[in-house]
MIGUTOR-503259 format. One record per residue: residue in one letter; x, y, z of N, C-alpha, C, O in turn. Coordinates in pm, whole numbers, padded with zeros to 5 digits, always signed. Layout:
! residues N
aXYZXYZXYZXYZ;...
//
This chain:
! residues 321
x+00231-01530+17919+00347-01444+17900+00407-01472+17762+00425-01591+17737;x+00432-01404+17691+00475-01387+17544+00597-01411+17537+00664-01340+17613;x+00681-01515+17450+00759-01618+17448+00855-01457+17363+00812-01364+17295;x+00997-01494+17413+01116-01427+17313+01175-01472+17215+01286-01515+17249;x+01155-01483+17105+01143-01545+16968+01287-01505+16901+01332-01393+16924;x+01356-01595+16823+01452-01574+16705+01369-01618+16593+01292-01713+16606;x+01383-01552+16482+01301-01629+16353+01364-01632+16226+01381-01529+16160;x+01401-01745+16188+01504-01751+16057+01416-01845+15980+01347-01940+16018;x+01437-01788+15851+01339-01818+15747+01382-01736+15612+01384-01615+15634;x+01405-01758+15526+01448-01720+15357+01290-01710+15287+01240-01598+15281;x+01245-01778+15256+01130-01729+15089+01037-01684+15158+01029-01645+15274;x+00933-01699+15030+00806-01647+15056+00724-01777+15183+00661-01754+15286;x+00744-01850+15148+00694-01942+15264+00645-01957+15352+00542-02006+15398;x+00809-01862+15401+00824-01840+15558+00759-01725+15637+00758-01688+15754;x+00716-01693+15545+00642-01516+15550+00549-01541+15670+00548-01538+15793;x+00475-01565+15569+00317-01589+15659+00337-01649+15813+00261-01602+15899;x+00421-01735+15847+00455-01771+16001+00527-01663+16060+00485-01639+16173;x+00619-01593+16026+00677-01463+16084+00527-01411+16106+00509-01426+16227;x+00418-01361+16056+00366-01247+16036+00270-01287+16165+00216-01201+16234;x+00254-01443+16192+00200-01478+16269+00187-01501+16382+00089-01503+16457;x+00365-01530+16403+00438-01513+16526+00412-01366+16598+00357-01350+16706;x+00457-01283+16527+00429-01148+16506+00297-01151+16629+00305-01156+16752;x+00162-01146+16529+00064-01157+16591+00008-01193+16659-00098-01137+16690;x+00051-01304+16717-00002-01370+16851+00076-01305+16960+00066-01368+17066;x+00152-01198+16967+00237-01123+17019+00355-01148+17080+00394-01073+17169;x+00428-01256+17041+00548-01288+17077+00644-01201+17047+00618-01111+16967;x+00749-01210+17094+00865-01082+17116+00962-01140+17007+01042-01229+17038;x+00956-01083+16861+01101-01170+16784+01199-01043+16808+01186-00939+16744;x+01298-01063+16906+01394-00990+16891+01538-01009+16775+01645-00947+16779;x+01503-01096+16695+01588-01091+16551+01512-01150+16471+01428-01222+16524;x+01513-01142+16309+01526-01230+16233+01618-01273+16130+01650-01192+16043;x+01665-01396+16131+01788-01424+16025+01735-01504+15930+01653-01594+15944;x+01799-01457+15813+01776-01496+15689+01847-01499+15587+01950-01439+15619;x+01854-01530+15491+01981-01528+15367+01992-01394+15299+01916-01301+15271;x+02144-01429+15281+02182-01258+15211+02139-01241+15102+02104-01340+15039;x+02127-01123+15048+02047-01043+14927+02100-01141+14867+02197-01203+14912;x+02011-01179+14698+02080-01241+14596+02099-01132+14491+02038-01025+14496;x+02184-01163+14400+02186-01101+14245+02058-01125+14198+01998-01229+14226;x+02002-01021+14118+01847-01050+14055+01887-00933+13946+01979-00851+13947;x+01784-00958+13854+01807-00856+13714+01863-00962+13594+01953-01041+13623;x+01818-00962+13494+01852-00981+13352+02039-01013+13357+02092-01109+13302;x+02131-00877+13457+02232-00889+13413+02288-00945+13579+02405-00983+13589;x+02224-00945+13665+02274-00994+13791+02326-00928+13876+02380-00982+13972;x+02321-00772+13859+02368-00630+13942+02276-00611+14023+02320-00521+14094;x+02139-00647+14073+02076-00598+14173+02070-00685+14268+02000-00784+14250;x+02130-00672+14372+02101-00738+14510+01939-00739+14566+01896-00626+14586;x+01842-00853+14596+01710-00834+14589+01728-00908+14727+01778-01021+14733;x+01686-00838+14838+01633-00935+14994+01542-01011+14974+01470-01008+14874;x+01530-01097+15075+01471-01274+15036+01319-01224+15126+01314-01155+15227;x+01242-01267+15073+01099-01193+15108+01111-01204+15254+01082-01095+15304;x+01139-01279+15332+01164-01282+15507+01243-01122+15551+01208-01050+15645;x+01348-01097+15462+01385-01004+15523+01312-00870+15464+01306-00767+15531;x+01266-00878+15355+01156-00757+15315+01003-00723+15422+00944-00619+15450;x+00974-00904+15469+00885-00867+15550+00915-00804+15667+00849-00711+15714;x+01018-00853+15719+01121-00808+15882+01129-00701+15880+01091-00645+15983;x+01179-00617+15773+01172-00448+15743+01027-00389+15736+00998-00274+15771;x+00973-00446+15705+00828-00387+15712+00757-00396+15811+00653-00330+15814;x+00794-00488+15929+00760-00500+16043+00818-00441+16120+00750-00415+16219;x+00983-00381+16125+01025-00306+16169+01128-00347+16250+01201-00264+16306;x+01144-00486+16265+01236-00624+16341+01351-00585+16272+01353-00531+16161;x+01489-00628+16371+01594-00647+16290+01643-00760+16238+01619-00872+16283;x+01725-00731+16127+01773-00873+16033+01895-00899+16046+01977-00807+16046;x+01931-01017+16059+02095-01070+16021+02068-01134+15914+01958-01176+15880;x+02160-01142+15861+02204-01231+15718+02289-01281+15695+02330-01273+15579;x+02366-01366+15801+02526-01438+15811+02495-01571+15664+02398-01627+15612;x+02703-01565+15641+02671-01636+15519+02654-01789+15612+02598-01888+15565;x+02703-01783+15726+02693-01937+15833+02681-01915+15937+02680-01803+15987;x+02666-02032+15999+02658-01991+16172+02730-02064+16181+02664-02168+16183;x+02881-02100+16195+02972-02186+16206+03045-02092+16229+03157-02141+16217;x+03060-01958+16262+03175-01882+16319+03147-01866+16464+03043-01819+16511;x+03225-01898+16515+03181-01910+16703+03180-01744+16749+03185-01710+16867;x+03174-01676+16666+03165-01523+16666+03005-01515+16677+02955-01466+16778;x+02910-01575+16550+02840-01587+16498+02738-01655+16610+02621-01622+16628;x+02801-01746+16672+02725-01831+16751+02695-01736+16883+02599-01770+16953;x+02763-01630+16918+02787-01614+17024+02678-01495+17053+02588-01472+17132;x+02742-01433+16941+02585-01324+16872+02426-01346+16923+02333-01284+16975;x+02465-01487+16870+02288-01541+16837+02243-01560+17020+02142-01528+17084;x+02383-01633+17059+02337-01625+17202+02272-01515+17316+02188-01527+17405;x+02329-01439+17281+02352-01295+17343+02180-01240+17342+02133-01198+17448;x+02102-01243+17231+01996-01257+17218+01891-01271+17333+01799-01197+17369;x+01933-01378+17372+01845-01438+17504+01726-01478+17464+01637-01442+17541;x+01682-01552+17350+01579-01603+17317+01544-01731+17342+01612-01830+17315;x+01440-01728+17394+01342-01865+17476+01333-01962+17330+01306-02079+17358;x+01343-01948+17245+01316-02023+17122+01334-02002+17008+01267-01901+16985;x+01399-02045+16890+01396-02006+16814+01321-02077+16673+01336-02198+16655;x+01230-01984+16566+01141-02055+16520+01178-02054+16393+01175-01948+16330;x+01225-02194+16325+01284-02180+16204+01197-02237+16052+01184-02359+16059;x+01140-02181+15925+01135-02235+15850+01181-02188+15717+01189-02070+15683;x+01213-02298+15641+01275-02254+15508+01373-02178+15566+01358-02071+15507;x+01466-02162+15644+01589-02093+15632+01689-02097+15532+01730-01997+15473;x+01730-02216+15515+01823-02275+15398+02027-02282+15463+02133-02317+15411;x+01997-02237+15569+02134-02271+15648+02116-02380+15703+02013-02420+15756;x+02264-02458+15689+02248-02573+15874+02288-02475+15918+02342-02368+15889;x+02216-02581+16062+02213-02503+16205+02324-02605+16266+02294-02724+16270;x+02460-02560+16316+02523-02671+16375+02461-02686+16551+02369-02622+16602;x+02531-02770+16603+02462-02779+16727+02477-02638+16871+02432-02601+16979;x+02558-02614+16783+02613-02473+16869+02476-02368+16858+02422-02315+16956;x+02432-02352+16710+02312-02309+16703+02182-02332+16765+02110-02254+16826;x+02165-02477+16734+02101-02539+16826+02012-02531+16946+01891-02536+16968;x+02138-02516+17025+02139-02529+17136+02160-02371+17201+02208-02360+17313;x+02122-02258+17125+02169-02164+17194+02023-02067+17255+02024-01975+17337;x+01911-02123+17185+01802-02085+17279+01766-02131+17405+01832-02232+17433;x+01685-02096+17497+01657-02132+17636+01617-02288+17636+01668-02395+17669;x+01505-02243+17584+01479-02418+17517+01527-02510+17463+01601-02600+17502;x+01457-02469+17314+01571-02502+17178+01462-02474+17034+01360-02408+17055;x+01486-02522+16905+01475-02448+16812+01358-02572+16746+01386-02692+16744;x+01223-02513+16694+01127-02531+16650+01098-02519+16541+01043-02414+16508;x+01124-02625+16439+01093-02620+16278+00994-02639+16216+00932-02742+16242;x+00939-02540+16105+00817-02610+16060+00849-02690+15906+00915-02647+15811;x+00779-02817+15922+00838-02880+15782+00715-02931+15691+00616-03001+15712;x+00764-02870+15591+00603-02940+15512+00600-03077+15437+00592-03079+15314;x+00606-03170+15498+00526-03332+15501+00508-03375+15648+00540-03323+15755;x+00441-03499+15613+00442-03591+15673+00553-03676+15749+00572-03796+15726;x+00617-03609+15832+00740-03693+15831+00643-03863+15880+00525-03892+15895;x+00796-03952+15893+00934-03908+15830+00936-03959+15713+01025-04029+15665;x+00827-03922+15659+00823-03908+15466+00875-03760+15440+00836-03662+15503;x+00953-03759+15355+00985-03664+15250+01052-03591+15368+00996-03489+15407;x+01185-03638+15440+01291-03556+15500+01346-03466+15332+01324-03478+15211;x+01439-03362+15439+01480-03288+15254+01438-03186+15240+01371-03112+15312;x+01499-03175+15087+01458-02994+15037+01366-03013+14951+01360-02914+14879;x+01295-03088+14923+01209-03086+14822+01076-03170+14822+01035-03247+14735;x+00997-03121+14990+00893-03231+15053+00798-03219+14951+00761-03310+14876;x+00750-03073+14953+00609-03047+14887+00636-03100+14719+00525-03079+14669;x+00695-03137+14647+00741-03119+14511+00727-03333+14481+00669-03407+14400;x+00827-03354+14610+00807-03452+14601+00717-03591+14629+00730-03711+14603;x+00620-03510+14698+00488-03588+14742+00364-03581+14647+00258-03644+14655;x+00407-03484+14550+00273-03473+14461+00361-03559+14323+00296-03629+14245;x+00505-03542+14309+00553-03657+14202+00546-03787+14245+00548-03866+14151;x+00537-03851+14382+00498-03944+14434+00363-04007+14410+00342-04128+14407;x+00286-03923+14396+00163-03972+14425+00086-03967+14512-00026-04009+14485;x+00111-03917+14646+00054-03926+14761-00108-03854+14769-00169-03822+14667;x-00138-03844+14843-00303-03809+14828-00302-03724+14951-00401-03652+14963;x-00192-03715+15065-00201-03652+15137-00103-03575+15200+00007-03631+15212;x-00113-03483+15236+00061-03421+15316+00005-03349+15427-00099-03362+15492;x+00141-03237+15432+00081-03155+15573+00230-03095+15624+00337-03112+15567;x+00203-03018+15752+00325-02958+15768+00325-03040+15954+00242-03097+16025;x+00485-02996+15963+00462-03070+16099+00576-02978+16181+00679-02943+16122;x+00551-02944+16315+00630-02883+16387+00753-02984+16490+00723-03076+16565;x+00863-02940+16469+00935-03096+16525+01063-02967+16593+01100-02856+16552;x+01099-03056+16717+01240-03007+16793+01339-03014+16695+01303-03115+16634;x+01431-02978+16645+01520-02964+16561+01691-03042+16631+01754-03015+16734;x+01714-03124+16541+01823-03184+16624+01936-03186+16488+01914-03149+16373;x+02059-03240+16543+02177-03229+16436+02116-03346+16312+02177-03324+16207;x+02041-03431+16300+02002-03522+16179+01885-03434+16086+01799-03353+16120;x+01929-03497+15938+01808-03419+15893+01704-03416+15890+01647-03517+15849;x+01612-03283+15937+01442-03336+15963+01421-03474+16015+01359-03565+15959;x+01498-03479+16163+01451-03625+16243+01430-03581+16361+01447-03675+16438;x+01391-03450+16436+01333-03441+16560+01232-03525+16572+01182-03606+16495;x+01206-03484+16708+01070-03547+16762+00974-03454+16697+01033-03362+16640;x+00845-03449+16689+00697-03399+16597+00634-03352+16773+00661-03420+16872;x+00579-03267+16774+00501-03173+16842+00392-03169+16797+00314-03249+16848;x+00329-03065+16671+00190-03058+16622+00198-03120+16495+00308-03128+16442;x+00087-03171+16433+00105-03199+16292-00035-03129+16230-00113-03092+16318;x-00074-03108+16108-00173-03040+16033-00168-03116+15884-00075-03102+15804;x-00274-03189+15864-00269-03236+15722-00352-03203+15636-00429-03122+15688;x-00375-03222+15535-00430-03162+15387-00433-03269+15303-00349-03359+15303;x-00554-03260+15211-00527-03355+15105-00467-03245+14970-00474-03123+14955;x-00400-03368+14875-00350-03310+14756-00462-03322+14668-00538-03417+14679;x-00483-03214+14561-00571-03256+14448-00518-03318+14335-00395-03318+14329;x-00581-03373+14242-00543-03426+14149-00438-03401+14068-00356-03479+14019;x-00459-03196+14054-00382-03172+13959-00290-03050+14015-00210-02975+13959;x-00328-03062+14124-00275-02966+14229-00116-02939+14189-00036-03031+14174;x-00085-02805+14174+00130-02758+14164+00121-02762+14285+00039-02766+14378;x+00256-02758+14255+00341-02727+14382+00336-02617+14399+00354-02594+14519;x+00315-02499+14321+00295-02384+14377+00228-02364+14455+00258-02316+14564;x+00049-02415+14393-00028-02408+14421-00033-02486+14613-00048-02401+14701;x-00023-02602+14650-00010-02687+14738+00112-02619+14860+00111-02643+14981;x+00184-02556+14806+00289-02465+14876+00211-02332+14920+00232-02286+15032;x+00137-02281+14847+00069-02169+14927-00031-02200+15040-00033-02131+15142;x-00100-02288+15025-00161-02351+15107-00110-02387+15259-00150-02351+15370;x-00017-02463+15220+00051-02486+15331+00164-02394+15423+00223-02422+15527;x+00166-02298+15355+00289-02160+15413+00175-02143+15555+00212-02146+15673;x+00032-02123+15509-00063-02089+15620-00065-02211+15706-00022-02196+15820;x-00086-02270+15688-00110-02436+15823+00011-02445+15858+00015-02471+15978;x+00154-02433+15796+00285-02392+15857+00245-02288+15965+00259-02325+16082;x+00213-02202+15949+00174-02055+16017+00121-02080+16175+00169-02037+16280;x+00007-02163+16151-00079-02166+16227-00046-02278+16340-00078-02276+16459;x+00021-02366+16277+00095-02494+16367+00184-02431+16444+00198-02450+16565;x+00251-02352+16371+00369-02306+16452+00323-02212+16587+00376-02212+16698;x+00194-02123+16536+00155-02034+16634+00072-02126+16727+00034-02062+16825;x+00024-02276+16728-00032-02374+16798+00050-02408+16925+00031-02393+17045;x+00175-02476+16827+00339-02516+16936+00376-02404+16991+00457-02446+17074;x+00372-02280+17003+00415-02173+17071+00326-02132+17190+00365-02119+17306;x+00195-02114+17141+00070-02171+17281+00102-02260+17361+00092-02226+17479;x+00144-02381+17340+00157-02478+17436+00289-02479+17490+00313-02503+17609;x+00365-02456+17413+00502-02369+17514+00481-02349+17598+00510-02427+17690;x+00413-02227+17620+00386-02133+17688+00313-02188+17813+00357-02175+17928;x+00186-02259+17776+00076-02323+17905+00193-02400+17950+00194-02401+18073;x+00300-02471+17897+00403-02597+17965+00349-02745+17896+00412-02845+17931;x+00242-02763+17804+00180-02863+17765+00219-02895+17628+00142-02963+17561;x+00366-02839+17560+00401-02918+17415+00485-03039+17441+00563-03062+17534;x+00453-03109+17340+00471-03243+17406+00524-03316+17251+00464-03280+17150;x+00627-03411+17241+00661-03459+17144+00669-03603+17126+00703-03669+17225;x+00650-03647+17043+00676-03785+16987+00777-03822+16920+00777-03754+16817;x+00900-03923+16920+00966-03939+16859+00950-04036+16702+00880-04136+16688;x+01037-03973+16598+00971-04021+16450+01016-04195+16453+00972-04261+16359;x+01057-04231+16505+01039-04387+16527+00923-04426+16543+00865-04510+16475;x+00866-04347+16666+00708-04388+16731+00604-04363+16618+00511-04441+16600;x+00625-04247+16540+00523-04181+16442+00550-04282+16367+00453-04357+16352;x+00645-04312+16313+00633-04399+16179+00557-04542+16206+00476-04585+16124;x+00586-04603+16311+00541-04728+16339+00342-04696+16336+00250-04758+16283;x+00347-04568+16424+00205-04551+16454+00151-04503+16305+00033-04536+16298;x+00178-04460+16227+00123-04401+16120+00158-04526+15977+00088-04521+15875;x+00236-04597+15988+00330-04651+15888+00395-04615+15770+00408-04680+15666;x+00434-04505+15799+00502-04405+15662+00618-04426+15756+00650-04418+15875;x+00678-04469+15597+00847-04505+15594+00915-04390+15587+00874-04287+15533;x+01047-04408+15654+01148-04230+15582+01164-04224+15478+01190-04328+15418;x+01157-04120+15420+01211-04079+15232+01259-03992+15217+01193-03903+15272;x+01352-03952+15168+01412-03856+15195+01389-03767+15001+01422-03814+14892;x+01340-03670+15025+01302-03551+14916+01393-03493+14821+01374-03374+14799;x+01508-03560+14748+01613-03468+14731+01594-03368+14633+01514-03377+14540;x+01689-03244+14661+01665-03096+14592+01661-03160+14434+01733-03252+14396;x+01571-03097+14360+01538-03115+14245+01623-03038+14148+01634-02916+14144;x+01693-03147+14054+01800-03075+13929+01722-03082+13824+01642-03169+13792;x+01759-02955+13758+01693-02839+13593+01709-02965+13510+01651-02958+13401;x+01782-03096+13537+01794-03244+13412+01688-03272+13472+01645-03338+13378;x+01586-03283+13567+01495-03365+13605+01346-03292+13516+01233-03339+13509;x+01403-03161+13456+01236-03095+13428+01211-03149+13277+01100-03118+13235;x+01296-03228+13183+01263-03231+13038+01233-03336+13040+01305-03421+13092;x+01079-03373+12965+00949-03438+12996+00999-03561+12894+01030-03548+12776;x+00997-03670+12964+00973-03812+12849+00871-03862+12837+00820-03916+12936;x+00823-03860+12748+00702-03936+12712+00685-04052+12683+00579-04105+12647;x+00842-04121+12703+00838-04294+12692+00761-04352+12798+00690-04449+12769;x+00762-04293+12963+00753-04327+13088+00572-04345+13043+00513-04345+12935;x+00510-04365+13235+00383-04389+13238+00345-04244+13280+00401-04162+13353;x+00183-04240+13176+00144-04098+13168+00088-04033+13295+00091-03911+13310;x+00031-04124+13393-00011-04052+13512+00132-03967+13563+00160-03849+13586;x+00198-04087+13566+00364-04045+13607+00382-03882+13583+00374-03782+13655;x+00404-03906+13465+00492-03787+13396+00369-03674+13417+00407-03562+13452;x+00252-03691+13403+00159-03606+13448+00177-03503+13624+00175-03380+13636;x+00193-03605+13733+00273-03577+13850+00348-03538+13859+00362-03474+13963;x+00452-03541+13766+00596-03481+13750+00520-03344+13718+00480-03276+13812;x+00505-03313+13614+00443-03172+13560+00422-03111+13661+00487-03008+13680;x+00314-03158+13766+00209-03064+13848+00336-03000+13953+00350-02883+13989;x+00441-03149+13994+00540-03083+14069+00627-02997+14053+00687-02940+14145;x+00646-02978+13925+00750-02910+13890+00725-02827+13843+00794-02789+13748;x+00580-02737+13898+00555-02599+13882+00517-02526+13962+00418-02562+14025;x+00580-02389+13997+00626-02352+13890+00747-02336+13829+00769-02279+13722;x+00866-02418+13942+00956-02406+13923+01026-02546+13960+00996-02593+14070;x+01135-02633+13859+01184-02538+13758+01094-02546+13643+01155-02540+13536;x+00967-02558+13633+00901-02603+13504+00953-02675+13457+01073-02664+13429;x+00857-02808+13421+00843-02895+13293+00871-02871+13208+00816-02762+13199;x+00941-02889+13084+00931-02869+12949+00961-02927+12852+01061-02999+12860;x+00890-02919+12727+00905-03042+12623+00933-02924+12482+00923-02803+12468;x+00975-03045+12391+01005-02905+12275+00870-02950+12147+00854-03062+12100;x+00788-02828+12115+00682-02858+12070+00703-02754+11921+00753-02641+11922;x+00646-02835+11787+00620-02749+11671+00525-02709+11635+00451-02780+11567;x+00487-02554+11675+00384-02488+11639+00381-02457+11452+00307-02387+11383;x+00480-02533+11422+00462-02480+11250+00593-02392+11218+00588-02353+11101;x+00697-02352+11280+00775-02311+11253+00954-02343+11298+01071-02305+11295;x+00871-02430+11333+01012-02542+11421+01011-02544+11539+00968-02448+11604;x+01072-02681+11610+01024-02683+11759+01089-02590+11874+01204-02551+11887;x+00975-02569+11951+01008-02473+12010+01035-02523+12180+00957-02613+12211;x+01107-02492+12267+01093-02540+12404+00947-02461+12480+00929-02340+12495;x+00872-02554+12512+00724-02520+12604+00728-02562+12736+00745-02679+12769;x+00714-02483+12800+00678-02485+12984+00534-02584+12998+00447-02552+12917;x+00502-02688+13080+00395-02758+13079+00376-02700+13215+00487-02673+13259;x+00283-02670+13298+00280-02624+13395+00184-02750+13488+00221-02809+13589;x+00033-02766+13401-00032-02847+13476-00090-02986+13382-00129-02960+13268;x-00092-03053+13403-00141-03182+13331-00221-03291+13447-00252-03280+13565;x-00231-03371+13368-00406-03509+13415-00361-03599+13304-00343-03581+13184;x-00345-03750+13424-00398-03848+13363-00496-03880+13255-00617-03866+13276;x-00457-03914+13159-00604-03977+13077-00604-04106+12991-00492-04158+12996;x-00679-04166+12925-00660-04231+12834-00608-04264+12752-00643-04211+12647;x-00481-04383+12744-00405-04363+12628-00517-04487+12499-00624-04546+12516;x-00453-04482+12418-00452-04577+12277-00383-04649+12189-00309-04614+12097;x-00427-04787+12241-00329-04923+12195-00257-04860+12026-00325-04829+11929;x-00139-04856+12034-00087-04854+11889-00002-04695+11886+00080-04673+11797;x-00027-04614+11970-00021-04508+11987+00175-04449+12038+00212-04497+12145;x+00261-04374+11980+00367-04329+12014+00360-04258+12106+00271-04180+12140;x+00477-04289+12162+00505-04206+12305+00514-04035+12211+00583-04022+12111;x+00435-03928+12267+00414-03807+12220+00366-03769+12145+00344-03648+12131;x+00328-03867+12059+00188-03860+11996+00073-03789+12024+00008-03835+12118;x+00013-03658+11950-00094-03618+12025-00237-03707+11980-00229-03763+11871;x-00346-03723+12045-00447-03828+12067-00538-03744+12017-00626-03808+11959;x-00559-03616+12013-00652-03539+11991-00620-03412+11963-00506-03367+11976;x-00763-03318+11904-00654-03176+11875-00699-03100+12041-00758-02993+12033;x-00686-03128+12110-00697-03054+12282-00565-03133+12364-00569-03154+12485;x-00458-03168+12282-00328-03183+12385-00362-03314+12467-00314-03305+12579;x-00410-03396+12452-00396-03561+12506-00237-03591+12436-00186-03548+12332;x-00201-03655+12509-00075-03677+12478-00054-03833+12476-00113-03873+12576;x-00004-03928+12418+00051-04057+12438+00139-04073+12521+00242-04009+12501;x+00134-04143+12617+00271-04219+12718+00309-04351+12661+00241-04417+12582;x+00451-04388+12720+00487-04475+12713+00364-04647+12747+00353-04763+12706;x+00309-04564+12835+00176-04619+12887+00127-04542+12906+00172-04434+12943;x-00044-04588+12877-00101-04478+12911-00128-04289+12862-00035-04289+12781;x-00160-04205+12857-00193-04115+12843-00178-03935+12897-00282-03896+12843;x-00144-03862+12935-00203-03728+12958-00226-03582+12917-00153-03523+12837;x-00316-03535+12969-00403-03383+12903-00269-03272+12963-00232-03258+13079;x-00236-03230+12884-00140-03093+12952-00315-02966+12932-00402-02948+12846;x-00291-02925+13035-00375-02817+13092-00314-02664+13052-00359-02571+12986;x-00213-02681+13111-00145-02511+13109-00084-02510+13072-00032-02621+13082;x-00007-02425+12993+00152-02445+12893+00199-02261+12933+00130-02175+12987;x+00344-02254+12878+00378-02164+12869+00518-02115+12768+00636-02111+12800;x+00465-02088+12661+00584-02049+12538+00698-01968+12577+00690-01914+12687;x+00784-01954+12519+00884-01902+12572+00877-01726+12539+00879-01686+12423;x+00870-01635+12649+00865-01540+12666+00728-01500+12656+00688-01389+12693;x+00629-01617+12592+00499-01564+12660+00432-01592+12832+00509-01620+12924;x+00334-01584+12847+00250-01556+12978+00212-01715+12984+00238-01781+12883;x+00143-01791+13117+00088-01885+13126-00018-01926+13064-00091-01837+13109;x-00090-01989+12996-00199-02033+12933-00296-02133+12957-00249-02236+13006;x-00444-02134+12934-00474-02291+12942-00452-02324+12795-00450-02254+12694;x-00435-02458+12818-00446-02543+12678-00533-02484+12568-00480-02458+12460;x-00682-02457+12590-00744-02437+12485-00746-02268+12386-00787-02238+12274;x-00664-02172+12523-00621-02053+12480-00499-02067+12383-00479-02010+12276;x-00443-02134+12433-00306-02170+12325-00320-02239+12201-00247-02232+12101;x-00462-02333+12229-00462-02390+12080-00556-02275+11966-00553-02274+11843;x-00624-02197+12049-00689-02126+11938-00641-02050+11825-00709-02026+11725;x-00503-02008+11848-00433-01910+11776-00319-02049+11683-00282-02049+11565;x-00291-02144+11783-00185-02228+11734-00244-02382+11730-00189-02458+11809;x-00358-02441+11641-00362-02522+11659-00271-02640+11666-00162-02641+11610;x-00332-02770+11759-00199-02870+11729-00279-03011+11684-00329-03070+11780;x-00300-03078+11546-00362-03182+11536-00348-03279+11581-00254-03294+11659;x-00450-03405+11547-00421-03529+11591-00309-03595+11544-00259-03569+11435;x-00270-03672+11613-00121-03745+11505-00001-03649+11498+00101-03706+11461;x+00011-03521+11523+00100-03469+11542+00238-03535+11650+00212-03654+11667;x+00341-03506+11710+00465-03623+11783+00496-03451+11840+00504-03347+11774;x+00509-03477+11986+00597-03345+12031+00661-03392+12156+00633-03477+12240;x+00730-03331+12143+00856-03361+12248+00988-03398+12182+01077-03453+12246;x+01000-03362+12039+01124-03395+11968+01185-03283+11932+01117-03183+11909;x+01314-03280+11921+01386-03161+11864+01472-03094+11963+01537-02995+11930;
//
């Protein structure tokens, strides 16, 4: 019997699990999501958050409360009569009133490993970490942050040079599919949870908590260690992008780094120092290759497209200015 669904979810993310829910034929009799934003050059166009563009195209109805902290609001949601409600990337708290207002209760999908990388910024911050592995995990949703109990989990390895963009699309689908997993077993009566005390001991990943990433965190030092700052790059694309200020010959300019790799540095060598004319860069320790760049108001690039028109020599210093 096909479960009665609420589904709140904001970006692109969240898409692909709506579409999925959808399809395994569950009944979403709402979906809530965040209100239009300002979009445009001058900030006059109200643009819906891809959840609710998809909801319209599916034909579902949308709310878009600025909170659920109006007991008006709460009462709404109740009225509903939904067996569950399936939340990702929403970007509201849910107070407990929310909570607690499905039959059940409310089913999040989160992309790490808990209880590594609690937070707004799992996927971003597991590839600036270092980690080699992540994943999304379906957990009961309780008043602490991202500390339910875990239901399904789905993991993935990271690649080397893997974005966050990139590693985020990936996972919107295994979000998708977990979620449409935990909703099966709903259903048979066989979902079953573990509490993140138990997971952590059994797995030994400590809590960390992910915090939302500030536009001071994207301008690149090249004093630090180069794998480092290399990780940083991959995470912080595509948004808010990396960037360093580089002189193509006419004064320095601010450049988007999108993807970079560890490499070889050279004893004697300045932090930003280039090592070669293909963008090796000097670290504080150590070394790395920026891969992709992006000039300001131009398109994304690889490295060697950008150097053909603009070479950059050896011994050149960037990141100043």
């Amino acid at each position: 019997m096909a479960l009665t669904i609420v589904f709140m979810g904001t970006p692109a993310f969240s898409v692909p699990t709506l579409r999925a829910v959808v399809a395994a034929g569950h009944q979403v009799v709402c979906v809530y999501t965040q209100p239009p934003r300002a979009a445009g050059r001058r900030g006059l166009t109200l643009t819906p958050s891809p959840v609710q563009a998809e909801a319209e195209r599916l034909g579902l109805p949308v709310r878009s409360p600025l909170s659920l902290k109006d007991p008006a609001e709460i009462a709404d949601l109740k009225a509903l009569g939904a067996d569950v409600a399936v939340v990702v990337a929403y970007g509201l708290l849910l107070p407990q009133a929310a909570l607690d207002a499905p039959r059940h209760f409310c089913l999040n999908g989160h992309a790490s490993l808990l209880p590594r990388w609690r937070g707004a910024a799992p996927i971003q911050r597991a590839i600036e970490a270092g980690d080699t592995a992540t994943g999304v995990m379906v957990m009961r949703m309780e008043a602490g942050l991202d500390t339910g109990p875990v239901a399904v989990t789905a993991e993935t390895a990271i690649g080397a040079s893997e974005t966050a963009g990139e590693l985020q699309e990936r996972l919107s689908q295994l979000s998708a599919s977990a979620m449409v997993d935990a909703l099966a077993r709903l259903e048979a009566g066989t979902l079953a949870f573990e509490d993140q005390a138990d997971l952590a001991a059994r797995t030994g990943r400590d809590p960390l908590y992910a915090k939302k990433i500030d536009k001071a965190e994207a301008r690149i030092d090249f004093a630090g260690e180069g794998a480092a700052i290399a990780r940083r790059i991959n995470a912080f694309s595509p948004f808010p992008g990396a960037w360093t200020m580089i002189d193509f010959g006419a004064g320095p300019e601010r450049v988007k780094i999108l993807r970079a790799v560890a490499a070889n540095g050279r004893e004697g060598a300045v932090p930003g120092e280039l090592l070669d004319d293909a963008l090796t860069v000097a670290a504080g320790t150590g070394a790395l290759k920026l891969l992709d760049l992006q000039r300001a108001g131009g398109k994304p690039m690889a490295a060697e497209t950008l150097l053909r028109g603009t070479p950059l020599p050896a011994g050149r210093r960037i990141g100043e200015g």
